[in-house]
N, C-alpha and C positions, 0 to 999 in steps of 0.2 A: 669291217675295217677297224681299227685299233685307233683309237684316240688315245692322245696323251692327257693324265688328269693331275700330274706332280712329281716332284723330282725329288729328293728328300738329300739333307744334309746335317751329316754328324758335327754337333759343337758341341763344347764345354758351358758355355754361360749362357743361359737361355735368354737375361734378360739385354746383354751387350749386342748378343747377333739378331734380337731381337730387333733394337733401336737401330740397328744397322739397315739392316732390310727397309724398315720401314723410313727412316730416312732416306735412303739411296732410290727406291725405289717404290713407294705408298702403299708396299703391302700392309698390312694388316693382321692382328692373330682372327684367324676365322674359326676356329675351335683348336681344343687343346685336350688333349688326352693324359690322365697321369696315373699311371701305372705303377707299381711297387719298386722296382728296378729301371725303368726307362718312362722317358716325358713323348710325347709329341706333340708338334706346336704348328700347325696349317695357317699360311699365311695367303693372303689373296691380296686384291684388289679387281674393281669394277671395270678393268679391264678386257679382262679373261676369266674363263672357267678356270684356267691353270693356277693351281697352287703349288706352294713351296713350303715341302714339309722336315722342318728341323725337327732331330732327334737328340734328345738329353739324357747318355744312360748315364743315373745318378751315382752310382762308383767310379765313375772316370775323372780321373784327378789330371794326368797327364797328358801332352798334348798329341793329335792325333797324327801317327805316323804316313802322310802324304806319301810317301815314294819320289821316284824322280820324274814322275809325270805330273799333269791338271788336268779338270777338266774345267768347264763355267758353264755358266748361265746366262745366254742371251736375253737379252730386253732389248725392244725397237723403242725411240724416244722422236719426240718433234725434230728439237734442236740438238745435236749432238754438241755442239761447239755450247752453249749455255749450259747443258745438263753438266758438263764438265765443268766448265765455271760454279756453278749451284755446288758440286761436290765436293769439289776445291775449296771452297768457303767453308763448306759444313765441318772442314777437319777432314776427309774420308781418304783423302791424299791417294785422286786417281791417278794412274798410268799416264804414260804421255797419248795424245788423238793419232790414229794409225790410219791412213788411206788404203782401204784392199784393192788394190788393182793388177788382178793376178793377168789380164790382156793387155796392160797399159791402158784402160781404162777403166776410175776407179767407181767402183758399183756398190763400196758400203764405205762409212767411216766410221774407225768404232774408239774403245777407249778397255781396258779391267779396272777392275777396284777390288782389293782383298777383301777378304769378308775376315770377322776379328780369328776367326781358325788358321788364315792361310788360306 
């Protein structure tokens, strides 16, 4: 069976989505790769095995063409209603709290928060 071990995400500034990440969310740099033409930067926390690996290729100056879809990255927290206040504060300027209750009864509550890309 296939385990998940990281999802990896294209930025511009290593050091802004850096502090974002770990702000938002107490990842951490758990190693960091630097290559001639591209960075990688693996970020964890003692949560999970799961990392989250930002990639910096060093010629890209412009921002990265998204399309007209997203996708994200889930994290489960204690308090949803406080992690939003905490974010709120920190400057991160989340989304509004969304109820999913796709039966009429709601079974997650969640929030987004941009990451400095988009």
């Amino acid at each position: 069976m296939a385990k998940a071990i990281h999802a990896m995400i294209r930025v511009l500034e290593e050091a802004r989505s850096v502090a974002l990440y770990e702000t938002a969310f107490g990842l951490t740099v758990a190693d960091r790769l630097d290559f001639d033409d591209f960075t990688l930067i693996y970020l964890s926390n003692g949560q999970s095995g799961f990392e989250v690996e930002l990639t910096v290729n060093k010629d890209r100056t412009d921002p990265y063409d998204l399309g007209d879809g997203y996708g994200h990255l889930a994290v489960s927290v204690d308090d949803v209603n406080a992690e939003h206040a905490r974010l709120r504060a920190a400057g991160l300027a989340p989304r509004k709290l969304v109820d999913f209750a796709p039966g009429g009864d709601v079974i997650a509550r969640f929030f987004f928060i941009a990451d400095p890309d988009d």
